[in-house]
mmCIF file as Biopython writes it, N, C-alpha, C and O atoms, coordinates in Angstrom:
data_model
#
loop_
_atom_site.group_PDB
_atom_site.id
_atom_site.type_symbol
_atom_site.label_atom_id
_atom_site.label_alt_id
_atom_site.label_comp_id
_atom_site.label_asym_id
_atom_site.label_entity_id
_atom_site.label_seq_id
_atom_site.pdbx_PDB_ins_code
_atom_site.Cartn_x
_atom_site.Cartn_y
_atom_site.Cartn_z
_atom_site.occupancy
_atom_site.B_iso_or_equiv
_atom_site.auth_seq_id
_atom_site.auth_asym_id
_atom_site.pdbx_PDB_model_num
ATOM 1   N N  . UNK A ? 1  ? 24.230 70.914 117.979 1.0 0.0 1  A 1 
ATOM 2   C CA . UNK A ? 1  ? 24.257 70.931 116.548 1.0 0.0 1  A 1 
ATOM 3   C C  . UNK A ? 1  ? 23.523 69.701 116.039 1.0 0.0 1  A 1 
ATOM 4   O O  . UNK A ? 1  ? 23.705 68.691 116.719 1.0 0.0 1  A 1 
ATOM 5   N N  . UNK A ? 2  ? 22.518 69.550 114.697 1.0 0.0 2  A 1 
ATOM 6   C CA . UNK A ? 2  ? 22.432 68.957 114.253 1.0 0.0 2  A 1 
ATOM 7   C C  . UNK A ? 2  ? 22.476 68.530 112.813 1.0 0.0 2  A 1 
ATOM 8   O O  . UNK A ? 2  ? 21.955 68.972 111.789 1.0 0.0 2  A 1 
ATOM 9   N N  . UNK A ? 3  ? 23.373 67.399 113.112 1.0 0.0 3  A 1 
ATOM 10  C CA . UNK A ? 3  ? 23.824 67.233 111.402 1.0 0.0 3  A 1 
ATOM 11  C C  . UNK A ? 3  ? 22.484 66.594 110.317 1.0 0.0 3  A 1 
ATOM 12  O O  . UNK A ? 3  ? 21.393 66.281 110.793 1.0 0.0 3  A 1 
ATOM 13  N N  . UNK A ? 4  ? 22.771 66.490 108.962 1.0 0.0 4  A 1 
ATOM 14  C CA . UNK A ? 4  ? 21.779 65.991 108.045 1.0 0.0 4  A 1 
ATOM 15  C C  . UNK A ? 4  ? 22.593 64.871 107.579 1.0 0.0 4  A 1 
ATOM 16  O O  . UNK A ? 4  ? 23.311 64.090 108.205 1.0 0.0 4  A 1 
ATOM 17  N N  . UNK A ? 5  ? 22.244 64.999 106.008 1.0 0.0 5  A 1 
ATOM 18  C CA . UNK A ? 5  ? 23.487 64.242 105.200 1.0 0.0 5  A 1 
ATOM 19  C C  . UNK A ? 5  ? 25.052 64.414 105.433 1.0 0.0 5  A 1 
ATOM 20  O O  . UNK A ? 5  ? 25.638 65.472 105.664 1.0 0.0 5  A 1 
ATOM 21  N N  . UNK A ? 6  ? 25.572 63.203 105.326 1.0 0.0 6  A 1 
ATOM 22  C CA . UNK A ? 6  ? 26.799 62.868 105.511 1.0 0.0 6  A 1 
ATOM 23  C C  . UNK A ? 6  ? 27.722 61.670 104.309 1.0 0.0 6  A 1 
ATOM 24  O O  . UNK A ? 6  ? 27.363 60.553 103.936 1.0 0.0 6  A 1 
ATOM 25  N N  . UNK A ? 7  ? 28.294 62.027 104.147 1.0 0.0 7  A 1 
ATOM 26  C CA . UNK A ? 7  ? 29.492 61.283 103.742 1.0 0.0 7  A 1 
ATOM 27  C C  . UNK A ? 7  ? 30.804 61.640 103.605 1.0 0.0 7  A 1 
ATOM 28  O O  . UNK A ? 7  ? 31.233 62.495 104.381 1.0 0.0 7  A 1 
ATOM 29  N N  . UNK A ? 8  ? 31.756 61.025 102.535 1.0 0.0 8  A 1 
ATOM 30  C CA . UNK A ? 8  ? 33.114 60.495 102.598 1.0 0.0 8  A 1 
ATOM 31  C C  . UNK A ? 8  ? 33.636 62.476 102.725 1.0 0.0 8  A 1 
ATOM 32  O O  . UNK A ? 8  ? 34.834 62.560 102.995 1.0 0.0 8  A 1 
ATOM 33  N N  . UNK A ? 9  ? 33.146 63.465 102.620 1.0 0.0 9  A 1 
ATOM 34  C CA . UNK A ? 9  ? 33.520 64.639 102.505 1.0 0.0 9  A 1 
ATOM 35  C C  . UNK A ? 9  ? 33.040 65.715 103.271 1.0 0.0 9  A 1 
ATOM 36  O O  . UNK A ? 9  ? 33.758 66.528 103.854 1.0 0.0 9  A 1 
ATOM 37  N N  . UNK A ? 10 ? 32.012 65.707 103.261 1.0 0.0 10 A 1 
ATOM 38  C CA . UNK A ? 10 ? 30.917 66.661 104.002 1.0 0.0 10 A 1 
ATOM 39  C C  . UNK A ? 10 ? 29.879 65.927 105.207 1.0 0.0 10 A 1 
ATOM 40  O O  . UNK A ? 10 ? 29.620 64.724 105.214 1.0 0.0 10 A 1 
ATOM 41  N N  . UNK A ? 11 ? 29.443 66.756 106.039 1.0 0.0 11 A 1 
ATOM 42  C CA . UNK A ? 11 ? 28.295 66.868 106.668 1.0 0.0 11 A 1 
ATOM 43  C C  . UNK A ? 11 ? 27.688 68.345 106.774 1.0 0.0 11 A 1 
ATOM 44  O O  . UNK A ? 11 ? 28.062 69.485 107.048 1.0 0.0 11 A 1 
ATOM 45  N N  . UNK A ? 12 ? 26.297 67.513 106.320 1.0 0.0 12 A 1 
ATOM 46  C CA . UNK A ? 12 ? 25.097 68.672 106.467 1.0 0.0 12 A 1 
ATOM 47  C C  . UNK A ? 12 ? 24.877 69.452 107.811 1.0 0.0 12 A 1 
ATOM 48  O O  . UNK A ? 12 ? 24.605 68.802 108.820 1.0 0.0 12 A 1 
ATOM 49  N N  . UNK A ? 13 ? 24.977 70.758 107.864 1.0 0.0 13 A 1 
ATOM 50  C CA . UNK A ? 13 ? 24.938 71.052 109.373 1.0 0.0 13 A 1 
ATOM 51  C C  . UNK A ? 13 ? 23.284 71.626 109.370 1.0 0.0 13 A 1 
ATOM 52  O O  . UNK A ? 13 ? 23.057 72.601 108.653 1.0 0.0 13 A 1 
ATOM 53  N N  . UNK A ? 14 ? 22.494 71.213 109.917 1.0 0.0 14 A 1 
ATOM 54  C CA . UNK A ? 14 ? 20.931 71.930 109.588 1.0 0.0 14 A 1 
ATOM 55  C C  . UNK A ? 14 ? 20.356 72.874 110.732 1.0 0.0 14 A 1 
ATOM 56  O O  . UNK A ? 14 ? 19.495 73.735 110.556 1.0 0.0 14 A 1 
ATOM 57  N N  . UNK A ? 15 ? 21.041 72.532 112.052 1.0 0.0 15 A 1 
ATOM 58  C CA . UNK A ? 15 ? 20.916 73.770 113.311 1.0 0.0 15 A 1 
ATOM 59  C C  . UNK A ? 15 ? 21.643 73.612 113.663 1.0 0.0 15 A 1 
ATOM 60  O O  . UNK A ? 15 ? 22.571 72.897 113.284 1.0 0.0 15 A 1 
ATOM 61  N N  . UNK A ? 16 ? 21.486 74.384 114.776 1.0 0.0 16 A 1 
ATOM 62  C CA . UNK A ? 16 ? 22.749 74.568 116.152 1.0 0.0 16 A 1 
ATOM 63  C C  . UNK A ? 16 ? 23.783 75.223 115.889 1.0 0.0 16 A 1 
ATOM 64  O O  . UNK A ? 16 ? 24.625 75.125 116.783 1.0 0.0 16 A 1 
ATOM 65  N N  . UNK A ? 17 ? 24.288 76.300 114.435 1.0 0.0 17 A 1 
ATOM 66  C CA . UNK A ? 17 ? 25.218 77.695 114.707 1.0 0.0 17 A 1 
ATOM 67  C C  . UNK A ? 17 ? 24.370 78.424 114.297 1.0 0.0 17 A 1 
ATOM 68  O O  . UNK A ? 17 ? 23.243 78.428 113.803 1.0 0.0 17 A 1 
ATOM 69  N N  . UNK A ? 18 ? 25.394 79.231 114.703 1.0 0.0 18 A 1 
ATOM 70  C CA . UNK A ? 18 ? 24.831 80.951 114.334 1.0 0.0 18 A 1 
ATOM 71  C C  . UNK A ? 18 ? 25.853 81.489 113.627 1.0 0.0 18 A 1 
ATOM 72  O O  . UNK A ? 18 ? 26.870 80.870 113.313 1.0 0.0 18 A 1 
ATOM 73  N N  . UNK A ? 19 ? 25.574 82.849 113.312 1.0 0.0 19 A 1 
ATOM 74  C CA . UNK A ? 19 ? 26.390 83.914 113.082 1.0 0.0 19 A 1 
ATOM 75  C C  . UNK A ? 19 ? 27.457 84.126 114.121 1.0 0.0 19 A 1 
ATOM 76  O O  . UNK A ? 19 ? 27.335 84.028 115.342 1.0 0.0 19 A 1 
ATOM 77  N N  . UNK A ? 20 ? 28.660 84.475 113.328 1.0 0.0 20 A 1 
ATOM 78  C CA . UNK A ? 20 ? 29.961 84.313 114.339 1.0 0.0 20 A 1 
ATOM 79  C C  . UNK A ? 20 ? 30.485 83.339 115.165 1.0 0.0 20 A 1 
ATOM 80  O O  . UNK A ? 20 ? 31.402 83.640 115.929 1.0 0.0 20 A 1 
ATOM 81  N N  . UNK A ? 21 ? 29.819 81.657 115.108 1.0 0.0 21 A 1 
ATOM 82  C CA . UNK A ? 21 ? 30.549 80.689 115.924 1.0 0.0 21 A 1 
ATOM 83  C C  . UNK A ? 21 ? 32.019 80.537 114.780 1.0 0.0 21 A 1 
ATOM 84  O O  . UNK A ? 21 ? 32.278 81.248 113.810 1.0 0.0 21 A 1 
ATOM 85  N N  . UNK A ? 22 ? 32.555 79.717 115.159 1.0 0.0 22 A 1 
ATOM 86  C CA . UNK A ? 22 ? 33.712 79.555 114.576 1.0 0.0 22 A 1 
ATOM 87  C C  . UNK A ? 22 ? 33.042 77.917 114.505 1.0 0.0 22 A 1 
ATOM 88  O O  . UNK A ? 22 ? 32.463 77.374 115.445 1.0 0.0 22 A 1 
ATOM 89  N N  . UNK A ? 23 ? 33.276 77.336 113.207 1.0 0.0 23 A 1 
ATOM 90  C CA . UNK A ? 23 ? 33.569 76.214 112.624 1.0 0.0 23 A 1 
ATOM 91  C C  . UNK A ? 23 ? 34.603 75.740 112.377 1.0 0.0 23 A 1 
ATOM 92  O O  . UNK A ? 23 ? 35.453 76.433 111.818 1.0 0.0 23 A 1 
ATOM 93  N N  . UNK A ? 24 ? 34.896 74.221 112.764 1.0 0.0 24 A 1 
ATOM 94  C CA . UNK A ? 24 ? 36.334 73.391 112.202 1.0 0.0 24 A 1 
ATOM 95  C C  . UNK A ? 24 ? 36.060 72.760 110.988 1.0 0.0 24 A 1 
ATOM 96  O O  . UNK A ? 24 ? 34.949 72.565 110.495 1.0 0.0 24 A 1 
ATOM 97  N N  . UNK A ? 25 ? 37.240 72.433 110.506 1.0 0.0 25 A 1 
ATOM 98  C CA . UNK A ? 25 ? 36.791 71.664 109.372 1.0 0.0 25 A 1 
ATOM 99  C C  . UNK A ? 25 ? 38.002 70.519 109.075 1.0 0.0 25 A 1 
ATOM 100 O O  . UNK A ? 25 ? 39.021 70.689 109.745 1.0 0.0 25 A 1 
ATOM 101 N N  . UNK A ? 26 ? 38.000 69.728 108.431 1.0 0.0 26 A 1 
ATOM 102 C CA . UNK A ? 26 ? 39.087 68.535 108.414 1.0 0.0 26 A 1 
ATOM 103 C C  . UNK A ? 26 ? 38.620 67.126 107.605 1.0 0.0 26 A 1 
ATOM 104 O O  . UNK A ? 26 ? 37.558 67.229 106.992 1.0 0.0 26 A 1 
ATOM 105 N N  . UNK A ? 27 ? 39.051 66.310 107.566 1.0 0.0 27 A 1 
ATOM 106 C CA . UNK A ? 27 ? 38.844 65.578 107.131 1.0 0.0 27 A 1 
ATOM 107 C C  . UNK A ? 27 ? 37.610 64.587 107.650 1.0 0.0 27 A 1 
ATOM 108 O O  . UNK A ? 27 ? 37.454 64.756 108.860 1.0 0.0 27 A 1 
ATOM 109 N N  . UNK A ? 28 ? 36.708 63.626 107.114 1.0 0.0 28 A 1 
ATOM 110 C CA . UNK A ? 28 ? 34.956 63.303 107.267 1.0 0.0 28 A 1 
ATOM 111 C C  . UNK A ? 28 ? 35.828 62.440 108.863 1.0 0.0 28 A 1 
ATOM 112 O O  . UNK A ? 28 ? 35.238 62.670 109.919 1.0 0.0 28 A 1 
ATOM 113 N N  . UNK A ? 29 ? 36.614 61.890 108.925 1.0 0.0 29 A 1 
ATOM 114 C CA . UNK A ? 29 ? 36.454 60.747 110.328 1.0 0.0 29 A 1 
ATOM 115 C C  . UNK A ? 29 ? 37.325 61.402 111.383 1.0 0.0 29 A 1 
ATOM 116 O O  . UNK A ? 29 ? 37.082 61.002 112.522 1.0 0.0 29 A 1 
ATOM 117 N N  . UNK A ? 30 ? 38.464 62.488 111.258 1.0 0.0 30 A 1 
ATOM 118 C CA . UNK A ? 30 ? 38.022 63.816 112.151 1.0 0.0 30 A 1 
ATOM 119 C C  . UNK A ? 30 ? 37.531 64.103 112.827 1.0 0.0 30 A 1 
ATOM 120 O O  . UNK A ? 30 ? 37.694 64.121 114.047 1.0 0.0 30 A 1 
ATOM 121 N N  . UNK A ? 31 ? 36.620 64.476 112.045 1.0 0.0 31 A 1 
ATOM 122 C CA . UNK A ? 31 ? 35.278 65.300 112.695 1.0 0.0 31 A 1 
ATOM 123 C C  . UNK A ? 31 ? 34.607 64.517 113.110 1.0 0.0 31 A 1 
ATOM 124 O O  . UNK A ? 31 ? 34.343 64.486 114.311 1.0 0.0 31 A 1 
ATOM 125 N N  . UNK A ? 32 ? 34.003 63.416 112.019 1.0 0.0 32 A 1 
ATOM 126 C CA . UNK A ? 32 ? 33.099 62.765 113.125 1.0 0.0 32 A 1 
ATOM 127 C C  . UNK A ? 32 ? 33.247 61.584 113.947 1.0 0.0 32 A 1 
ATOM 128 O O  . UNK A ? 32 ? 32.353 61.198 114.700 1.0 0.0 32 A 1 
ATOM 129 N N  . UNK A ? 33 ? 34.725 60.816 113.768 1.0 0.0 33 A 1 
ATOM 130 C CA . UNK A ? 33 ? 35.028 60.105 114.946 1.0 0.0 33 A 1 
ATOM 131 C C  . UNK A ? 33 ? 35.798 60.344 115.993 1.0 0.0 33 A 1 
ATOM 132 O O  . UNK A ? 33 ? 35.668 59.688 117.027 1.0 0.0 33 A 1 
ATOM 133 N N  . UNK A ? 34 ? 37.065 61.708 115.805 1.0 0.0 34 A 1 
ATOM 134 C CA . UNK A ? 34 ? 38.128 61.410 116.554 1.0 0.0 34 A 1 
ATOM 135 C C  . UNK A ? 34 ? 37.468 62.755 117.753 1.0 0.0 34 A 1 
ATOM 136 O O  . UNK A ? 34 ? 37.426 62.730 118.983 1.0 0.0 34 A 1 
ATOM 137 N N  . UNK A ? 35 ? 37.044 63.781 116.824 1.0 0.0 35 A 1 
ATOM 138 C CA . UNK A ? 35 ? 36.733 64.721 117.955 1.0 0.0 35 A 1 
ATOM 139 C C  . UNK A ? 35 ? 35.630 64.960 118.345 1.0 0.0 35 A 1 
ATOM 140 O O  . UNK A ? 35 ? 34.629 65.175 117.662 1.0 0.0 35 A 1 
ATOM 141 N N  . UNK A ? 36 ? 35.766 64.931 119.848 1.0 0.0 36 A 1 
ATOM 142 C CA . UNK A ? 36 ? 34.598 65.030 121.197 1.0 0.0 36 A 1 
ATOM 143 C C  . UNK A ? 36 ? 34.439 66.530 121.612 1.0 0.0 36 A 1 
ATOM 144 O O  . UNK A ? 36 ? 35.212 67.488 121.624 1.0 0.0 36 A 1 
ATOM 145 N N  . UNK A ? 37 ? 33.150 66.352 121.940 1.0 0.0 37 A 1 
ATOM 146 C CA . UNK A ? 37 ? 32.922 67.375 122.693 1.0 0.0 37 A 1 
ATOM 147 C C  . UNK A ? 37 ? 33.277 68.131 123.331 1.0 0.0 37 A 1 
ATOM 148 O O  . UNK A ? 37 ? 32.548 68.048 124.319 1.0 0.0 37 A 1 
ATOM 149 N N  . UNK A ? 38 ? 34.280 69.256 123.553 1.0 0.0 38 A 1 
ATOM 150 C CA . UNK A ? 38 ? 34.724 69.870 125.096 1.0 0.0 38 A 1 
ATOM 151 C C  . UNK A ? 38 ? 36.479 69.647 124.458 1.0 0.0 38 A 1 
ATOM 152 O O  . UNK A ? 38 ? 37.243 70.190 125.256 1.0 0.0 38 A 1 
ATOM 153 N N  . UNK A ? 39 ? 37.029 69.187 123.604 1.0 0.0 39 A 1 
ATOM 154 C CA . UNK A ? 39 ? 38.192 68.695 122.576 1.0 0.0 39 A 1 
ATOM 155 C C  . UNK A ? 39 ? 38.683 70.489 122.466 1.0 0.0 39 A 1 
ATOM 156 O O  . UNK A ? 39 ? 38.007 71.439 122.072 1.0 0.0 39 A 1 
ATOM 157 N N  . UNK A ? 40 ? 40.287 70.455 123.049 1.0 0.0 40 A 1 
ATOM 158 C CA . UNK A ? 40 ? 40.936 71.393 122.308 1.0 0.0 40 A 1 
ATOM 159 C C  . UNK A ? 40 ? 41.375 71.316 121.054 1.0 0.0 40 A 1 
ATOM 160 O O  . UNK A ? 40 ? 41.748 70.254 120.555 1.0 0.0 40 A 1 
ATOM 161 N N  . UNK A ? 41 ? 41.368 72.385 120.471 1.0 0.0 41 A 1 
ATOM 162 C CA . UNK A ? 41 ? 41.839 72.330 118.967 1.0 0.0 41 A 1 
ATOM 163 C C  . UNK A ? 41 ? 42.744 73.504 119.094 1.0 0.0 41 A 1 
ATOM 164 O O  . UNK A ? 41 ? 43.047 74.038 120.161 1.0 0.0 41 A 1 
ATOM 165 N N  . UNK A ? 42 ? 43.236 73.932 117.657 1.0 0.0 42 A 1 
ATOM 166 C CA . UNK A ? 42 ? 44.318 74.866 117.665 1.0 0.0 42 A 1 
ATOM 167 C C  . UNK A ? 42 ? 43.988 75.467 116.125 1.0 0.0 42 A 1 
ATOM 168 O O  . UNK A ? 42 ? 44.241 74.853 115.089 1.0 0.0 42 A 1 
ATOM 169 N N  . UNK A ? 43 ? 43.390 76.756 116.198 1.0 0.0 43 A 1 
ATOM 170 C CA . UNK A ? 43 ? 43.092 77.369 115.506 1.0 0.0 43 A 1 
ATOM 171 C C  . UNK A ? 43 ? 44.064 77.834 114.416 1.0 0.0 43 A 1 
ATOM 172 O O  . UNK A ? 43 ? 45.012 78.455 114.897 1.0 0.0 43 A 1 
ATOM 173 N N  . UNK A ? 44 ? 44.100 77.687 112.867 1.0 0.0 44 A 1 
ATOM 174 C CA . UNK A ? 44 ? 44.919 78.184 112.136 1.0 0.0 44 A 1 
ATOM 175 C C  . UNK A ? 44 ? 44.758 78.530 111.030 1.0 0.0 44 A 1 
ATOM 176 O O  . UNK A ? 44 ? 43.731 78.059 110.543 1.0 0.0 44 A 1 
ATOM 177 N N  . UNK A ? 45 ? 45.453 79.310 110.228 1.0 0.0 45 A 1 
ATOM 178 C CA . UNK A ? 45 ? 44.545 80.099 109.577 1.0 0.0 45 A 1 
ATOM 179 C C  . UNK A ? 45 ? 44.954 78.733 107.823 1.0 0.0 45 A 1 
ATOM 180 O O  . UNK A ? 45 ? 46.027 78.155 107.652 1.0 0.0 45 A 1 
ATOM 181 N N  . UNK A ? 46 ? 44.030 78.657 107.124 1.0 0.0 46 A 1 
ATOM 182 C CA . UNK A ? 46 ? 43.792 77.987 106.230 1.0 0.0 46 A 1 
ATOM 183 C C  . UNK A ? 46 ? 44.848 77.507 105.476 1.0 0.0 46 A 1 
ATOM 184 O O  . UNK A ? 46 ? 45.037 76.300 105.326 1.0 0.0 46 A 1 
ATOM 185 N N  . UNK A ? 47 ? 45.883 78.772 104.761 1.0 0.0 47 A 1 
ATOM 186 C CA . UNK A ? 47 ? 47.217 78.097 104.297 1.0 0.0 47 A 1 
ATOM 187 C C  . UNK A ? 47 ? 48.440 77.897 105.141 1.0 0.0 47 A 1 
ATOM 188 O O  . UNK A ? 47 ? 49.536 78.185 104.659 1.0 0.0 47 A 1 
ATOM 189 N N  . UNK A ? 48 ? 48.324 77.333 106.607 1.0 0.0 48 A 1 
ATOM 190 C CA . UNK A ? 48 ? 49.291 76.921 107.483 1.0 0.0 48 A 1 
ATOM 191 C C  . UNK A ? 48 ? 48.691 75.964 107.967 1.0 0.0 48 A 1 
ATOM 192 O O  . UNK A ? 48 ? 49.194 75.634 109.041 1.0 0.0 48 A 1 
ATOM 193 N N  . UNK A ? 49 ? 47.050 74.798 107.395 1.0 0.0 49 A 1 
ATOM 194 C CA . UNK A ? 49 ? 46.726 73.715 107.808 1.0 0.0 49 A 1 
ATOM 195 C C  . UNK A ? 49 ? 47.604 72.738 107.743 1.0 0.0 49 A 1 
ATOM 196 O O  . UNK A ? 49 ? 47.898 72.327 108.866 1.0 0.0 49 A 1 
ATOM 197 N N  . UNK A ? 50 ? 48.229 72.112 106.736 1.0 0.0 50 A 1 
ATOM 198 C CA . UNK A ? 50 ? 49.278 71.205 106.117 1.0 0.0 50 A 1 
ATOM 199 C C  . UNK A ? 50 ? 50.191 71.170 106.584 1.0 0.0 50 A 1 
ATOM 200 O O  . UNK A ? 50 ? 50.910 70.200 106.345 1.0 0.0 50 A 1 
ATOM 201 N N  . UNK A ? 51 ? 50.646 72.199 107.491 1.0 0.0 51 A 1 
ATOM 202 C CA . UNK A ? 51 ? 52.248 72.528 107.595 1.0 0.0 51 A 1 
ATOM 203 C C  . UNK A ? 51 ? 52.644 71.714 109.142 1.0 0.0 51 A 1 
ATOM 204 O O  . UNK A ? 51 ? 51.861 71.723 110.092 1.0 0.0 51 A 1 
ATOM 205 N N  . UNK A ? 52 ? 53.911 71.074 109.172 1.0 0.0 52 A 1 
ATOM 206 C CA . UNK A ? 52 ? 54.284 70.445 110.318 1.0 0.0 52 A 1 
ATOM 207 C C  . UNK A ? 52 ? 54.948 71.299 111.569 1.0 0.0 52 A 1 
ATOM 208 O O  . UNK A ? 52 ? 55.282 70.720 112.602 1.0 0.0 52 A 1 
#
């Protein structure tokens, strides 16, 4: 993947998906500091993000 613009909210994604990958999404240092490459995640559906 390669990203573009970035800041406190977003990053630009400009290649590297396609149609039908699945995207994460979360908060800007998240994404781009905490999670690595090859990183399990746990898929959920949008209004059960928040929930403990």
């Amino acid at each position: 993947m390669r990203s573009g613009v970035q800041d406190l909210n977003y990053i630009e994604i400009l290649s590297g998906i396609k149609e039908g990958d699945e995207v994460i999404s979360g908060p800007y240092t998240a994404v781009s500091k905490t999670l690595k490459d090859g990183a399990t995640v746990k898929v959920v559906p949008r209004d059960k993000l928040f929930e403990k």
